[in-house]
C-alpha positions in Angstrom: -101.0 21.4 -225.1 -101.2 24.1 -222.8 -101.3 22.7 -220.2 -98.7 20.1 -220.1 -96.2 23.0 -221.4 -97.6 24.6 -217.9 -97.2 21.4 -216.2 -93.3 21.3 -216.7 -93.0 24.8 -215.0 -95.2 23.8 -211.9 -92.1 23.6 -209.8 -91.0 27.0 -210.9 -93.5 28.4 -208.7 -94.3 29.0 -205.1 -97.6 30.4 -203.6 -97.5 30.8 -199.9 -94.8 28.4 -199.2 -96.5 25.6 -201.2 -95.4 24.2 -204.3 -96.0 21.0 -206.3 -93.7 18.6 -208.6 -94.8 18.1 -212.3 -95.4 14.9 -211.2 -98.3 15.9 -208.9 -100.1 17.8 -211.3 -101.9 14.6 -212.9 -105.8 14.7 -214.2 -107.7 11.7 -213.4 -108.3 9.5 -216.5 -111.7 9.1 -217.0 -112.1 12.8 -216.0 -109.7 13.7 -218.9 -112.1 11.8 -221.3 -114.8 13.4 -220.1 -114.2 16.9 -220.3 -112.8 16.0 -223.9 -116.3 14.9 -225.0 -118.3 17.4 -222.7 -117.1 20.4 -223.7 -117.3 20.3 -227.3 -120.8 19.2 -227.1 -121.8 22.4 -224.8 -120.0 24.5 -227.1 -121.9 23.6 -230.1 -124.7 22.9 -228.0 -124.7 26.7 -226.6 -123.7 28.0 -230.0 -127.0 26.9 -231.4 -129.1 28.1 -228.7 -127.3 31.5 -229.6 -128.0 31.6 -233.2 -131.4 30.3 -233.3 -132.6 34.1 -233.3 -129.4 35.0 -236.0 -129.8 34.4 -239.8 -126.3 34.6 -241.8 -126.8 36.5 -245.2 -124.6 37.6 -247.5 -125.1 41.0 -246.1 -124.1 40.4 -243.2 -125.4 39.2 -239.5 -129.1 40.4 -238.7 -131.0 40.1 -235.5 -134.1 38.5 -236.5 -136.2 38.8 -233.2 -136.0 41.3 -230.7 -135.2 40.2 -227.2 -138.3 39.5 -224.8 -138.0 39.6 -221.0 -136.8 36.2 -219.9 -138.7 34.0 -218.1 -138.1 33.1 -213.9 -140.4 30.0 -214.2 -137.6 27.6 -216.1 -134.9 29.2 -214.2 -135.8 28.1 -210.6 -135.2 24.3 -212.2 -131.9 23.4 -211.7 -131.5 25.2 -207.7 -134.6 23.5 -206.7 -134.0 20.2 -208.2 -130.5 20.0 -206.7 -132.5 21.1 -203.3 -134.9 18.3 -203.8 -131.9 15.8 -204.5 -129.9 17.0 -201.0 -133.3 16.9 -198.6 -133.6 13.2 -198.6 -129.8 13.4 -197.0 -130.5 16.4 -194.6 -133.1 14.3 -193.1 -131.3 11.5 -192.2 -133.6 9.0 -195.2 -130.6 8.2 -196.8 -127.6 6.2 -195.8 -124.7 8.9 -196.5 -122.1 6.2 -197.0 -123.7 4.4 -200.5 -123.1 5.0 -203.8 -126.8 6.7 -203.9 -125.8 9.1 -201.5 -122.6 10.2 -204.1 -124.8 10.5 -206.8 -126.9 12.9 -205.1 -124.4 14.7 -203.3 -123.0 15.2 -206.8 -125.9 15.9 -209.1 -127.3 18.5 -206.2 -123.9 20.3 -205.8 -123.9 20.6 -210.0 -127.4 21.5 -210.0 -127.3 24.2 -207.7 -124.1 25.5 -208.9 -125.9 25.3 -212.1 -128.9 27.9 -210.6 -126.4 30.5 -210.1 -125.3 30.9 -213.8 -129.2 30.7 -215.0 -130.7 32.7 -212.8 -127.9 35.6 -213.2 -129.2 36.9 -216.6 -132.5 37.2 -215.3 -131.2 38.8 -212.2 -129.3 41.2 -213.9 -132.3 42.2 -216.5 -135.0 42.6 -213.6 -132.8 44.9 -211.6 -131.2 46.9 -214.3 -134.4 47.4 -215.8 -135.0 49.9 -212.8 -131.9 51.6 -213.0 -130.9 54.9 -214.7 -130.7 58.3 -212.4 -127.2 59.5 -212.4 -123.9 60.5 -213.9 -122.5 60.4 -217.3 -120.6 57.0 -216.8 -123.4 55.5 -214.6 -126.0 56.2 -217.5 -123.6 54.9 -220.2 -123.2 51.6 -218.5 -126.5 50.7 -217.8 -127.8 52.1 -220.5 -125.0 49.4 -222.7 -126.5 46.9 -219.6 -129.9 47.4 -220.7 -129.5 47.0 -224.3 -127.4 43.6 -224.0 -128.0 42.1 -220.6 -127.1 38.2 -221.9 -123.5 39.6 -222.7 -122.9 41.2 -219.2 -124.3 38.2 -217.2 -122.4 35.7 -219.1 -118.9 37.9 -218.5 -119.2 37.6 -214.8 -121.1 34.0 -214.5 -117.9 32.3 -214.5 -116.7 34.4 -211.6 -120.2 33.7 -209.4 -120.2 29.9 -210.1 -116.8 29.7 -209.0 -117.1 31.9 -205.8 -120.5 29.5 -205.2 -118.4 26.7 -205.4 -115.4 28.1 -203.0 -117.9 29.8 -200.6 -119.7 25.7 -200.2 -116.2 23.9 -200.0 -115.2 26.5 -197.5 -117.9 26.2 -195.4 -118.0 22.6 -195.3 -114.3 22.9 -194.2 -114.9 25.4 -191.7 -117.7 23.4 -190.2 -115.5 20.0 -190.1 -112.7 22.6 -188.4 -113.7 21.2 -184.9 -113.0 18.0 -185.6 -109.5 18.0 -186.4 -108.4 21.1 -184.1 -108.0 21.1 -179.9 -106.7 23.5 -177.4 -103.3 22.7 -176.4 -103.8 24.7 -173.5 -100.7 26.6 -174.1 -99.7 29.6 -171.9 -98.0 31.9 -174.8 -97.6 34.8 -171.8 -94.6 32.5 -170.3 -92.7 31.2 -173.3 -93.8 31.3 -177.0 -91.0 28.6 -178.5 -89.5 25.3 -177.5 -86.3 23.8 -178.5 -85.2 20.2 -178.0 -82.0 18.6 -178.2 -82.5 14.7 -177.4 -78.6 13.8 -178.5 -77.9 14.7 -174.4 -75.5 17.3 -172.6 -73.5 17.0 -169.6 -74.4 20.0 -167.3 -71.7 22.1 -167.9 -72.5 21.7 -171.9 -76.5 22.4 -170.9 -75.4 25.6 -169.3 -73.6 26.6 -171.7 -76.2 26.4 -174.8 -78.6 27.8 -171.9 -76.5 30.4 -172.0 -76.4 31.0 -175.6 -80.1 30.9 -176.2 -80.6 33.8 -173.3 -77.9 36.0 -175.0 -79.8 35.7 -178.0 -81.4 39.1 -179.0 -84.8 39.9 -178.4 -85.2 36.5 -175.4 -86.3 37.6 -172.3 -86.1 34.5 -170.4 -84.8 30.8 -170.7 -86.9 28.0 -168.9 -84.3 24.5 -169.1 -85.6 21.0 -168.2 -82.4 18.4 -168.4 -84.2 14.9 -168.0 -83.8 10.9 -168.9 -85.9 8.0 -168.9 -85.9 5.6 -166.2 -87.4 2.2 -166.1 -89.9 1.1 -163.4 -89.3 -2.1 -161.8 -91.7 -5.4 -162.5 -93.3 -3.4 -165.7 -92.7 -3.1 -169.1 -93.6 0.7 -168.4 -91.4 3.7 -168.2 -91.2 7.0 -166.8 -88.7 10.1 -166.6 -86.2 11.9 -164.2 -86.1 15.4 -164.3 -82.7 16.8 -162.8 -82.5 20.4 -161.8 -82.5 23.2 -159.5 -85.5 24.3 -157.1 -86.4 27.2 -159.6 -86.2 24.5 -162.5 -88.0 22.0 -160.9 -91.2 24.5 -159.4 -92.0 24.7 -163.6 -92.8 21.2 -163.8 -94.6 20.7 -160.3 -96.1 22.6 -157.3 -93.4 22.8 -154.8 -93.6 25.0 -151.8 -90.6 23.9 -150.0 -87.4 22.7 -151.9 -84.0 22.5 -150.9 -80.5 20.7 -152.2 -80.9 16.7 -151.7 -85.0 16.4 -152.0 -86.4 14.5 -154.6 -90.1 14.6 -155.5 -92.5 12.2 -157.4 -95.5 14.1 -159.3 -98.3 12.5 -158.8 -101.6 12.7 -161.1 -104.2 11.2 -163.6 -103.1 10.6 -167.0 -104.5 13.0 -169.7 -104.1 13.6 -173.7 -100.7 16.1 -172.8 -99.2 13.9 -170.8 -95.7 12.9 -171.7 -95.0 9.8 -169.9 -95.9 6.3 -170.4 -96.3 5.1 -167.3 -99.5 3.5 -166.0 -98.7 3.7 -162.5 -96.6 6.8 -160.7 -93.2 5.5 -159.6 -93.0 5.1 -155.3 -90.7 5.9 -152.9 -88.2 3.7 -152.1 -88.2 1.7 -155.4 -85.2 0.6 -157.4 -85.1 2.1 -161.0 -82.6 2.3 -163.6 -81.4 5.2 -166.0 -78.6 5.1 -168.5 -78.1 1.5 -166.8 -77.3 2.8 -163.5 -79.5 1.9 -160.9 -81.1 4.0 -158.3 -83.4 3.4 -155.5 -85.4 6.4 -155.0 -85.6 7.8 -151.4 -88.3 7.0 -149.1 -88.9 10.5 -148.1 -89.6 11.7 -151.5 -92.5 14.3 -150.9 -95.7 13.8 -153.7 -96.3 17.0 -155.5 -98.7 18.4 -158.3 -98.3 18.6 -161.7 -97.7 22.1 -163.4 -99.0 22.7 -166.2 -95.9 24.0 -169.0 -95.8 27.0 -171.3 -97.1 24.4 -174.3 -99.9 23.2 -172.2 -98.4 19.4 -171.6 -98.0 17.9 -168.0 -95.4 15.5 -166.6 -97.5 13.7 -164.6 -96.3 10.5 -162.7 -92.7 11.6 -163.0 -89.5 11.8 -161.0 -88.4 15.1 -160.0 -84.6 15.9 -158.3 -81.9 18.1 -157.4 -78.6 17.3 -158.5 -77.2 16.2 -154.7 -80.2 13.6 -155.0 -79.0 11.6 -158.1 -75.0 12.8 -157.9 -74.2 9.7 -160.1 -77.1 10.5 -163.0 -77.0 14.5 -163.0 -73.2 14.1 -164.8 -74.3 12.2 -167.4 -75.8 13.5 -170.7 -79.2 14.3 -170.4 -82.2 15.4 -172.6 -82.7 19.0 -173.0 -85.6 20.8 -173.3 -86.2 24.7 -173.5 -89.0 27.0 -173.3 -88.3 30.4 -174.3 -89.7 34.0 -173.7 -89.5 36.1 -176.4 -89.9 40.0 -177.3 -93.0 39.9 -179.4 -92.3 43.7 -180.9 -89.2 42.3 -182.7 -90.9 39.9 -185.7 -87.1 38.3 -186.2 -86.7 36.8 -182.8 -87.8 34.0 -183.8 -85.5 33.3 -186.4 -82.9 34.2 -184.3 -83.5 31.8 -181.7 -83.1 29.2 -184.8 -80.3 30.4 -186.1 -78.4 30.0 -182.5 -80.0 26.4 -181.9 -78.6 25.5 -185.3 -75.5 26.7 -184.3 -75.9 24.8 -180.5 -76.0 21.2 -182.7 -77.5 21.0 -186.1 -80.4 18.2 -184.3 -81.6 20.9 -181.9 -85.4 20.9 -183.2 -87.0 24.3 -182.6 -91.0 24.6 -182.2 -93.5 27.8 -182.1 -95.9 26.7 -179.6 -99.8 27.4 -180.2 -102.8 27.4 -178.3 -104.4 25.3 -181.1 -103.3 22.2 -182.8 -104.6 21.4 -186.1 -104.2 18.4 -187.5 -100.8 18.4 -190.4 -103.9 16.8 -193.1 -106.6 18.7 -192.5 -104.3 21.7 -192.5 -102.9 20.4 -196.2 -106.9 20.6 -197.0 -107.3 24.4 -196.3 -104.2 25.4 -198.3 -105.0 23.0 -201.1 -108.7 24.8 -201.2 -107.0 28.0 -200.9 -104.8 27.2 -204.2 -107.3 25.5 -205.8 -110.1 28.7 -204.9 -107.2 30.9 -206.5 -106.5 29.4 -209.3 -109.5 28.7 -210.8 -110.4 32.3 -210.4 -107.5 33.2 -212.3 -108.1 30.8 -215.4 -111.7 32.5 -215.3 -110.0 36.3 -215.6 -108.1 35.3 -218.3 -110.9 33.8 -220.1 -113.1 37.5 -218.8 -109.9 39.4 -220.3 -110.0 38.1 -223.6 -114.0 38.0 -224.0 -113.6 41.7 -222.5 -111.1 42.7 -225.4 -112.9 41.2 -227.9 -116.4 43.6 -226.7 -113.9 46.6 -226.6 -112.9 46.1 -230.4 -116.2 45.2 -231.5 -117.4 48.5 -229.6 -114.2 50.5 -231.4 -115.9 52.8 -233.5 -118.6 53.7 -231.1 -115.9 54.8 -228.6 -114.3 56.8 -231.3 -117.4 58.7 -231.9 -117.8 59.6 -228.5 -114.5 60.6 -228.1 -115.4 62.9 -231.2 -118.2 64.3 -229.6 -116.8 65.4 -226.6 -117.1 62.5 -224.3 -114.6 62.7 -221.8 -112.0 59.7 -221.6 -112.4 59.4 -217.7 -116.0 59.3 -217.8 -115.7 56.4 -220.3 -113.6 54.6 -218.3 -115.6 54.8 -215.5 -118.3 53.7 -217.4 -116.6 50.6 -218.4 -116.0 49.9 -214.6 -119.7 50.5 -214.1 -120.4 47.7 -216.5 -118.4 45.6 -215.1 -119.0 46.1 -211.0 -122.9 46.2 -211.5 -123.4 42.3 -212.8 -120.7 41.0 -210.8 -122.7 42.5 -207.5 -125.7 41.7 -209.0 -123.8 38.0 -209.9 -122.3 37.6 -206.3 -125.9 37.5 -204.7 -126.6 34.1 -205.5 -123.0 32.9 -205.3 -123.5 33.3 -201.6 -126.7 32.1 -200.9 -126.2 28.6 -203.0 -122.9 28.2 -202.0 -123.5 28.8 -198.3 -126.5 26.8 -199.0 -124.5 24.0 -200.3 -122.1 23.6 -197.3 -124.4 23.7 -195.1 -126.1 21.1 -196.5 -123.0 19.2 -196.7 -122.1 20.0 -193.0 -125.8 18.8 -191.7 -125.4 15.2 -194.5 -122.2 14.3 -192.7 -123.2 15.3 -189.0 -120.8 18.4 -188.4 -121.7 21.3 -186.4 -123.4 24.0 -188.6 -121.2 26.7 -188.8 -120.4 29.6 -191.5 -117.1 31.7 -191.2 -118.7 34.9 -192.1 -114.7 35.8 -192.6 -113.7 33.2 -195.3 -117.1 34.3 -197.2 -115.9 37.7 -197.6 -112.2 37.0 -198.6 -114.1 34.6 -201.1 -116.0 37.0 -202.1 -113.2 39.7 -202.3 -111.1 37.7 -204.6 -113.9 37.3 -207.0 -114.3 41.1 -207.2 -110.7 41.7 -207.1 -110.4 39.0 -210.3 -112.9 40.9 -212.2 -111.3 44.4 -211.1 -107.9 43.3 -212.5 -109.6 41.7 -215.9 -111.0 45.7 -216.4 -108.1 47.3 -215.2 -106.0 45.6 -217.5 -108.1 46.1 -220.5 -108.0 49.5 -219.8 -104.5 50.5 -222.1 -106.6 48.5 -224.9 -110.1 50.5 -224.4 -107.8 54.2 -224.6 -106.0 53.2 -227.5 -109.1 52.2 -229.6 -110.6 56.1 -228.2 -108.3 57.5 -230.6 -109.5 59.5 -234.0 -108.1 56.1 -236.2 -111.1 54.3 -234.5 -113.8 55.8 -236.8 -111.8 54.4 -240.1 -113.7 51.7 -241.9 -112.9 49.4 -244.5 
C-alpha cells in the first residue's frame, strides 16, 4: 500500500534534474510474486533462529544460553561459494552469453553479497573484543558493543550489503566507461559553446545576430561559419560551401595567402568528425549546384588543409570562398553556425548566450562543447545507478531509524539512571555515535572488498578493461556513512528526551 500511495507522487519529485512518471515506476511481475513469498518466509525463518536460545514464560522473556564466540568456519560459505560459481567465467570455461552463465552470474553476485552480512557479526565481535582504553563515551559504547554484538552488526548490515552492491555495479560501469566514451578532440581554450541556426540568414541578417551574440555579456569572441550544401556532379554524394571572409575562412582550413575573389577546396581523408558526405573532394573547374543555382567552380582554386574547429570536427573535402567568388550564392540564406568564447569566471554566461539565441529565432540550437562524448544511454545508466544507489540507502535509514528508536526505548530506564548518577548528556551522546560509527567501519571493510571484487569479476566475464574508480568507491562509501550519521543524528531528540527523571518510572 505504501508504495503505490508513493508511486502517485513519483512525479512530484526531482533529483538532479531527473524525474520519472507514475507510469515508469512498475515492478516486474514475477519479481512482485516473489518477494511476496520470500520475505515472509525469511522473517519467520530468522525469527526462529532468534528464539531458539529464548523460552517465553509467564514471567517474562529469559535468556536461556549465554552467547559463545561465533564461529568463522560456516561463515566463509556463502563468499567462497559465490567465488567458486564466478571462476569458471573469469577463465574464459564458460560461454558468457547462455542461460548457465546468468545463473551463475546471479547466484555468485547474491552469494557474495550474502558473505558480507554473515561475516559482519563475527567481524564486529573479533575486533571489539580487543577494544576498551579510552574515554567515558568510547568505553560505554563498546562496552554496550561487547555485551550485544548480533544487535550492532545487524543495524549496520543493511547499510554494507547495499554499499557492496553499489561499489560492484559501479565498478562494472566504470570499467565498461571506455566503451561508450571518445575524445572529441575539442579545443575548449578557443570557444566553449556552439549555436546553430539551419532555418538560413541573408548576410546582413547573419551580421546582425553575430552581432548580438558578441554584445552578449561575459563573450569574448564570436567565430561565424555561413555555409550550404552543394551537390557534386555524376554522384549521389554531396558536399558544402562555406562563404566568408579571409579571417572566417583561415578557421576552417590552413590558408596562408587569401584575398577577395579566391576560392579554395580542402582537401583530406575522411575521419569519424568529419561533417561531409562526400566520398570524393570536389575539383576545380566542376559544375555544382546550391539552392538550385549552378556554379562551376574556378580552375584556380588553391587545395588547402583542413583545420581542425573549437569542437574538434573537420570539414574536410569542402568548398571554401569569399563572397566576390560566389556573388550570386553569398546573398542567399545560408546556414549558420557559431562558436563562442566565453568568460569562464562568470558561471551565467552560458545562460546568457541562450537566452540571446532564443531571442535571435526560437530554432537557434545552442551546444556546450566537451572534450568527451559519452554516449546519451550509457549516460542514462550512470544516473539511474546513482538514483537507484541513493535510494535504496535511504529505505535502509529509515528502516536503521526505527530499529534505532526502538533500542533507545528499550534502553530508557538505563539512560535515566545514568543521567541520575551524574553521567553527562554529551558523553552519552557521544557514546551513542560511538556505537554506531564503530560497526559501520567495521561493516564497510567487507563492503569494499566483495563489491570491488564483484565488478571486477564482472568487468574480466564480459572482456572490459579492469579498472576501479578509486573516486566512485569513496562517494559510495561516503553515502553509506552519511546514511547511518543522519539515522543517529535524528534519533538524537528521542535518546535526550528519554534521559529525563520520568525515565526511571515503571509500571
Amino acid at each position: 500500500m505504501i508504495f503505490l500511495a508513493g508511486r502517485q507522487l513519483v512525479d512530484r519529485f526531482t533529483l538532479w534534474d531527473i524525474s520519472a512518471f507514475p507510469a515508469d515506476v512498475r515492478p516486474s511481475l514475477p519479481l512482485t510474486a516473489l518477494i511476496a513469498v520470500a520475505v515472509p518466509a525469511l522473517a519467520v525463518g530468522v525469527a526462529l533462529g532468534v528464539l531458539r536460545k529464548v523460552a517465553i514464560e509467564p514471567l517474562g522473556v529469559v535468556r536461556r544460553a549465554g552467547q559463545g564466540r561465533r564461529r568463522l568456519s560456516w561463515r566463509l560459505l556463502p563468499p567462497v561459494a559465490g567465488l567458486v560459481l564466478l571462476a569458471p567465467m573469469l577463465a574464459g570455461l564458460v560461454d558468457t552469453d547462455g542461460q548457465l552463465a546468468r545463473v551463475q552470474v546471479g547466484g555468485g553476485a547474491v552469494l557474495m553479497l550474502m558473505g558480507v552480512a554473515t561475516l559482519l557479526p563475527w567481524l564486529v565481535e573479533a575486533v571489539v573484543r580487543r577494544l576498551g582504553a579510552g574515554g567515558l563515551s568510547w568505553q560505554l559504547a563498546i562496552r554496550r558493543i561487547q555485551m550485544d554484538s548480533a544487535s550492532a552488526a545487524r543495524l549496520v548490515s543493511g547499510v554494507a550489503v547495499a554499499v557492496a552492491g553499489a561499489i560492484a555495479l559501479q565498478t562494472f560501469v566504470a570499467g565498461m566507461e571506455s566503451a561508450f566514451t571518445d575524445e572529441t578532440g575539442a579545443d575548449l581554450s578557443r570557444a566553449q559553446v556552439t549555436a546553430e541556426l539551419n532555418e538560413g540568414a541573408t548576410p546582413a541578417r547573419a551580421r546582425e545576430i553575430s552581432g548580438r551574440l558578441s554584445a552578449t555579456p561575459g563573450v569574448r569572441s564570436v567565430t561565424s561559419i555561413a555555409y550550404t550544401d552543394v551537390d557534386l556532379p555524376d554522384t549521389d554524394n554531396y558536399s558544402s560551401l562555406v562563404v566568408g571572409s579571409c579571417a572566417d575562412l583561415r578557421e576552417l582550413a590552413r590558408i596562408s595567402r587569401c584575398r577577395s575573389g579566391d576560392t579554395f577546396i580542402v582537401e583530406g581523408a575522411r575521419d569519424e568528425h568529419d561533417t561531409v558526405d562526400s566520398a570524393e573532394p570536389p575539383r576545380p573547374g566542376a559544375r555544382v549546384t546550391a539552392q538550385g543555382t549552378g556554379w562551376t567552380i574556378p580552375a584556380t582554386a588553391t587545395q588547402v588543409k583542413a583545420r581542425t574547429l573549437p569542437d574538434g570536427s573537420t570539414w574536410n573535402r569542402t568548398i571554401l570562398a569569399t563572397p566576390a567568388a560566389v556573388p550570386a550564392l553569398a546573398a542567399k540564406p545560408l546556414r549558420l553556425r557559431y562558436f563562442i568564447d566565453l568568460d569562464q569566471t562568470r558561471p551565467d554566461t552560458g545562460e546568457l548566450v541562450r537566452n540571446t539565441a532564443a531571442q535571435v529565432s526560437p530554432l537557434t540550437a545552442v551546444y556546450g562543447i566537451r572534450e568527451v562524448r559519452v554516449d546519451s544511454k550509457f549516460s542514462g545508466i550512470l544516473r539511474g545507478t546513482l538514483v537507484g544507489t541513493v535510494a535504496l540507502l535511504l529505505l535502509i535509514g529509515t528502516s536503521m531509524l526505527a530499529t534505532t528508536l526502538d533500542q533507545l526505548r528499550e534502553r530508557r530506564a538505563l539512560l535515566a539512571a545514568l543521567t541520575a548518577f551524574g553521567a553527562k548528556r554529551g558523553a552519552l551522546t557521544r557514546a551513542t555515535l560511538w556505537q554506531m560509527a564503530v560497526p559501520l567501519a567495521l561493516g564497510l571493510v567487507p563492503a569494499v572488498l566483495a563489491g570491488t571484487a564483484l565488478g571486477v569479476a564482472l568487468l574480466a566475464m564480459l572482456g572490459f578493461p579492469l579498472h576501479v574508480s578509486l573516486t566512485q568507491l569513496l562517494v559510495t562509501v561516503a553515502a553509506g556513512a552519511g546514511v547511518v550519521a543522519l539515522v543517529t543524528l535524528a534519533s538524537l531528540p528521542v535518546q535526550l528526551r528519554l534521559m529525563r527523571p520520568d525515565g526511571l518510572r515503571v509500571e
